[in-house]
N, C-alpha and C positions, 0 to 999 in steps of 0.2 A: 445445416446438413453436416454429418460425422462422415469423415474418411479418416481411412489410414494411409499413413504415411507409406511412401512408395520404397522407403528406405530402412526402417526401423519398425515400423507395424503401429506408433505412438496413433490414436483416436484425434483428429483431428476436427474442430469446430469450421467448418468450411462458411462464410461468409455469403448472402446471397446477392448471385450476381458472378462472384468472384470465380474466376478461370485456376488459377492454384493458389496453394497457400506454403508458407516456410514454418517447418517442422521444428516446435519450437527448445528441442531436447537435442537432434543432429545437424538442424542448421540444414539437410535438405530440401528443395522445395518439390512438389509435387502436384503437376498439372492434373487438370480434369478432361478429360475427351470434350469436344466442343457438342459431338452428336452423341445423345442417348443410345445403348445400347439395348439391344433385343428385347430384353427385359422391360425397359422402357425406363430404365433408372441409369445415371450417369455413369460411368467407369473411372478406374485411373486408368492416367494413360500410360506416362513414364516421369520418371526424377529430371529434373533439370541441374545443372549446378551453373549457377552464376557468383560470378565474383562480387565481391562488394563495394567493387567501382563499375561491374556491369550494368547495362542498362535493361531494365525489365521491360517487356512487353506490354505497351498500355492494356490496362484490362486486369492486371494482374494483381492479385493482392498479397503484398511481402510484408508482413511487421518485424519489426524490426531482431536482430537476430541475438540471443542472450552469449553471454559467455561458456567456454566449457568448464564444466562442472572439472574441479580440482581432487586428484586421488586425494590429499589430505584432510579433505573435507568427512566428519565421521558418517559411516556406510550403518542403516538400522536397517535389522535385521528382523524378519517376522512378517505376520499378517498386517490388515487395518489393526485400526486402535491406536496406533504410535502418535506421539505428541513430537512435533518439530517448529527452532523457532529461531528466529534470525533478528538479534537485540543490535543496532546499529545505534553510537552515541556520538557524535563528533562535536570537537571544542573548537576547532582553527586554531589550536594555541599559536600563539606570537606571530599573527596576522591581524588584521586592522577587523575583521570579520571574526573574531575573538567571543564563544560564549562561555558562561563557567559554570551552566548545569547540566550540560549534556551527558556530560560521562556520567555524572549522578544519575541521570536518569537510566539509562544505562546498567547500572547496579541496581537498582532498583528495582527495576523491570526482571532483571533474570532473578530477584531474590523472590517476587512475587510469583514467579512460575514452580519454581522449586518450594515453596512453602504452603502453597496456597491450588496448586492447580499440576499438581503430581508431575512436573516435568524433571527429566533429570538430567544431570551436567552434560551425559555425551549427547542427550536430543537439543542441546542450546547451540547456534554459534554467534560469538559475540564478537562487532566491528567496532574495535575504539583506537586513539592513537597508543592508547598503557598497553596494547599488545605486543608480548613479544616475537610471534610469530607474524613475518611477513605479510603473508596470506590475509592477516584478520585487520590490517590498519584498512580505515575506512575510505579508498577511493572509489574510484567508479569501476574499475574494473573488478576490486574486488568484492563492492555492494553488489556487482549483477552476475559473479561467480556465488556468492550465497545467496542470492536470488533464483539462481538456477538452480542449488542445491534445493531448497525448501522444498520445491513443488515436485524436483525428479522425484519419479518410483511412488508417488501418493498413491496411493490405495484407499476405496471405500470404508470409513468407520476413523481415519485419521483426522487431527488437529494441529493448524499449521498458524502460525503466528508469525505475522512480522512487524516490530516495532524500529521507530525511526524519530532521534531527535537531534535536531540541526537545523543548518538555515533552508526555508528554500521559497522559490520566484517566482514566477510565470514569465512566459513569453509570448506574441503573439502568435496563433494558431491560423496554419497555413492549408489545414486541406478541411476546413470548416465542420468539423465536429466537436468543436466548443460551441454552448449555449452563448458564454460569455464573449468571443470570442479571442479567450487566453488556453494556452495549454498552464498547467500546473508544472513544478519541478522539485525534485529534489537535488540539494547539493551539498556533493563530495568532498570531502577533504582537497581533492586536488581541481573542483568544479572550477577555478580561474584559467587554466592551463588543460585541462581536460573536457571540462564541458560540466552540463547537469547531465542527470537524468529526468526526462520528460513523462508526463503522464500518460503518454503513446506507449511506451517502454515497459513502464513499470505494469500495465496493463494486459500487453503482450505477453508477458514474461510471466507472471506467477497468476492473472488470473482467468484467461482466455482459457491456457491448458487443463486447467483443473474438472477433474469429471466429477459424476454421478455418484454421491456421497461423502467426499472430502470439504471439509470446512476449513475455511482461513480467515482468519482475524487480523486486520490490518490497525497499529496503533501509533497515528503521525503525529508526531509534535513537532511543526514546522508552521512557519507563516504560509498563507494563500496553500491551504490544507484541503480543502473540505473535501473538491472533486479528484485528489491527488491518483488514484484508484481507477477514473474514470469510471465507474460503476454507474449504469441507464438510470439509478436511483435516489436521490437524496430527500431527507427528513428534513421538510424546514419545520423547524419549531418555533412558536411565540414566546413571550415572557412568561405569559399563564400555565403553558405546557403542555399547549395543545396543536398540533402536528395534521401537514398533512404533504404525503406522497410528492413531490417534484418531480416531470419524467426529464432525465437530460441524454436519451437515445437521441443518439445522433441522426438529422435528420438524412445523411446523402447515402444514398442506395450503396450496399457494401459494405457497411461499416459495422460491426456488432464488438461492442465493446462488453457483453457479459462473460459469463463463462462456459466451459461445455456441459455445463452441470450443476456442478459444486458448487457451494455455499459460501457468497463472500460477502462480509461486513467489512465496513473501515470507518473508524470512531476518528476524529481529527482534530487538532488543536484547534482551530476557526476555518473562519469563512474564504471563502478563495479572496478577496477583497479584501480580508483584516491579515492582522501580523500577530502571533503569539509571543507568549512574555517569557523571558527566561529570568528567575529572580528570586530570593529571599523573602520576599515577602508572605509565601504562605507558609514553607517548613520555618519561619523562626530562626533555622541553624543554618541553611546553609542553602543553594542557590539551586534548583531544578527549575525544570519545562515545569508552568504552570500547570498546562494538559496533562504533563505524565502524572505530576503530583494528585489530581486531584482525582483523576481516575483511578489511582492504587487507594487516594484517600477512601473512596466510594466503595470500593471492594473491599478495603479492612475494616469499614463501619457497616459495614452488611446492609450498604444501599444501592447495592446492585444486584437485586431479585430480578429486576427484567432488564431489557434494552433501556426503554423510556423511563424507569427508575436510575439508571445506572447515565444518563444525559441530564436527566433534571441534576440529577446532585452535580454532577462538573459543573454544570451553567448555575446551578446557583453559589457552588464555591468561588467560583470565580466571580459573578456579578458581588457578593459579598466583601472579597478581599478589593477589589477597586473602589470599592467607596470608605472603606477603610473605616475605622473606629466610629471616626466622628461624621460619617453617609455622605464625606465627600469626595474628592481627587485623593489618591493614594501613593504611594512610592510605588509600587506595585504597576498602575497602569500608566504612569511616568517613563517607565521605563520602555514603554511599547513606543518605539524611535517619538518619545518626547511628544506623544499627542495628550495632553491630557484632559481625562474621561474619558479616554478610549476604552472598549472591555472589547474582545476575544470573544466569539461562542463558540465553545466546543461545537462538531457537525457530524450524524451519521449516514454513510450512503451504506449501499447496496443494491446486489444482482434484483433482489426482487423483491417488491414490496409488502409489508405485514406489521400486525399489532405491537407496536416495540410496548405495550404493557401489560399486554397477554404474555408476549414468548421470553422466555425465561432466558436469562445471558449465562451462558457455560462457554469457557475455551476448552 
C-alpha cells in the first residue's frame, strides 16, 4: 500500500499490517487512521515525531532512520535518465583488519563507469580513506549520508549504482526475517567503535524508497555478501549454470523487504556462509576484490551480454583462479582466512524474479 508522507508528500511503501511508517528522506513518521474512512480506503491521520530513544507503539513499523543528506554532496539537475553512483572502497589501513585492494577497487569501479557506461565525474561519489574531503572517508555515517544521497530525488528513467568493497559479518537476526537466521553487514572504517551497517539498514534506506521506474545496481564485494540487499530474491546457481529462483520473503506479517517499484539487482562477491578474497592473484599486478576484478573482467571481455552470462563468467573466473595452474589449491584461495580449497561464488538477488539469460545487463 503507497502513502504519502504526512510531512514531505515522498510516496511511501506502507507494509501490510503496519499502523505507520518513518519517511525515509525527512525522518518523519506518519500514522494511518486505525478506521477506514468513508471511502472505504484508509487515511492519514497525522505526523508523529518520536525521538530516537522513544518508545514506539507496538504495532508500529519504524525502519530504521538514514542520515541527512549533506549540502556538499553534488545536487543533478534535470529529468529521469541521470546516472548516479556511490563507489565505497575501504582498506583499514594500520589495523589488524588491514586489506590492500579495496581502494583498487575502488578506482576501478569509477574508471569502469566513466569509460564504459557514460557516467560522469559529478554523477560519481567516492568513499575511500585517500580523500581529502572529510565528508567522503568511509564511516558509517558517511556511507549512509551517500546512501541517502543516491536514492534522494530519483526519478523514473534514472540509474543508480552502488558498489561496496571492504570487510563485512553477519550477526544474529533478532526479529526473524532471516531464512538463515543471520542478518548480513557491512563494515565501516570505524565499524569497531561505531558499529556495522546491517542488512535491515541498507535495505530501508536505498531500496524500500525507490519507485516505479528507477533502477539500482548494487555491487558488494565483501564476505557473507549474498543476501547483503535483503532483496525476496536470490539466484542459486549450480556448477553447470543452471539456476533456479530462491524465495527469501520474509515470513512474519509486516515485513516487506522489496521495493516501491523500482528495479533492484545486487550481484555479490559470495554466499552469506563464505568469505571473499582479496588478492593478487588474478590482476598478476597488484591486489583487488576478486568479485570486483572479475566482474569489470566480464564486462571488458564482452561476457556480459545478460545477467546469467555476466554470473557464469565471475564463477568461472574465480573457480579457475583457485585451482590454479596445475587444478589444485592456489595462493588465491589460501588466502580466504587460510581454508584451503575454499572458492567464493559470486551471488545474484533481486526484487523480482526473471530469465537472467534472456534480460540483457545494462547499468
Amino acid at each position: 500500500m503507497l502513502v504519502d508522507c504526512s510531512n514531505c508528500h515522498t510516496p511511501l511503501n506502507l507494509p501490510p499490517g503496519a499502523k505507520s511508517i518513518r519517511c525515509s528522506i525527512c525522518q518523519a513518521i506518519t500514522r494511518i487512521a486505525d478506521h477506514p474512512s468513508p471511502s472505504g480506503s484508509n487515511t492519514l491521520f497525522h505526523s508523529l515525531s518520536f525521538n530516537d530513544n522513544q518508545h514506539v507503539p507496538s504495532g508500529y513499523y519504524v525502519p530504521p532512520p538514514p542520515a541527512p543528506i549533506l549540502h556538499n554532496y553534488p545536487v543533478l539537475s534535470g529529468g529521469g535518465g541521470r546516472k548516479k553512483a556511490v563507489i565505497v572502497g575501504v582498506s583499514y589501513k594500520n589495523t589488524r583488519h588491514e586489506l590492500k585492494g579495496c581502494i583498487n577497487d575502488a578506482k576501478f569501479m569509477k574508471h569502469l563507469l566513466l569509460t564504459r557506461f557514460q557516467f560522469l565525474e559529478s554523477q560519481i561519489v567516492m568513499l575511500t580513506e585517500e580523500e581529502t574531503d572529510l565528508s567522503r572517508i568511509p564511516t558509517g555515517r558517511n556511507m549512509r549520508m551517500a546512501l541517502s544521497w543516491l536514492v534522494n530525488g530519483c526519478q523514473p528513467g534514472d540509474s543508480l549504482l552502488f558498489h561496496f568493497s571492504g570487510h563485512g559479518s553477519r550477526q544474529k537476526n533478532r526479529n526473524g526475517d532471516e531464512i538463515d537466521g543471520y542478518d548480513e553487514t557491512l563494515c565501516p572504517l570505524d565499524f569497531e567503535t561505531e558499529g556495522m551497517i546491517i542488512d535491515d539498514e541498507v535495505n530501508a534506506v536505498i531500496v524500500r524508497p525507490l519507485p516505479v521506474g528507477v533502477r539500482l545496481h548494487a555491487i558488494i564485494d565483501s564476505c557473507h555478501s549474498g543476501t547483503v540487499l535483503d532483496l525476496p530474491w536470490l539466484c542459486r546457481m549450480n556448477r553447470a549454470g543452471q539456476y533456479e529462483w530462491e524465495d527469501h520473503r520474509p515470513k512474519e506479517a509486516g515485513i516487506w523487504k522489496g521495493s516501491s517499484g523500482g528495479e533492484v539487482i545486487s550481484i555479490s562477491g559470495c554466499d552469506d556462509d563464505q568469505t571473499s578474497a582479496d588478492t593478487s592473484a588474478l590482476s598478476k599486478i597488484t591486489s583487488t576484490g576478486a568479485m570486483t576484478f572479475c566482474f569489470i573482467e566480464a564486462i571488458e571481455h564482452g561476457n556480459a551480454s545478460t545477467y546469467g552470462s555476466l554470473l557464469s563468467s565471475m564463477r568461472n573466473s574465480i573457480s579457475n583462479a583457485s585451482r590454479g595452474p596445475g587444478g589444485g589449491s592456489s595462493s588465491f584461495n589460501m588466502l580466504l582466512n587460510g581454508r584451503r580449497g575454499f572458492t567464493q561464488e559470486p551471488q545474484l538477488t533481486s526484487c523480482e524474479p526473471f530469465d537472467i539469460f534472456a534480460k540483457p545487463f545494462s547499468i
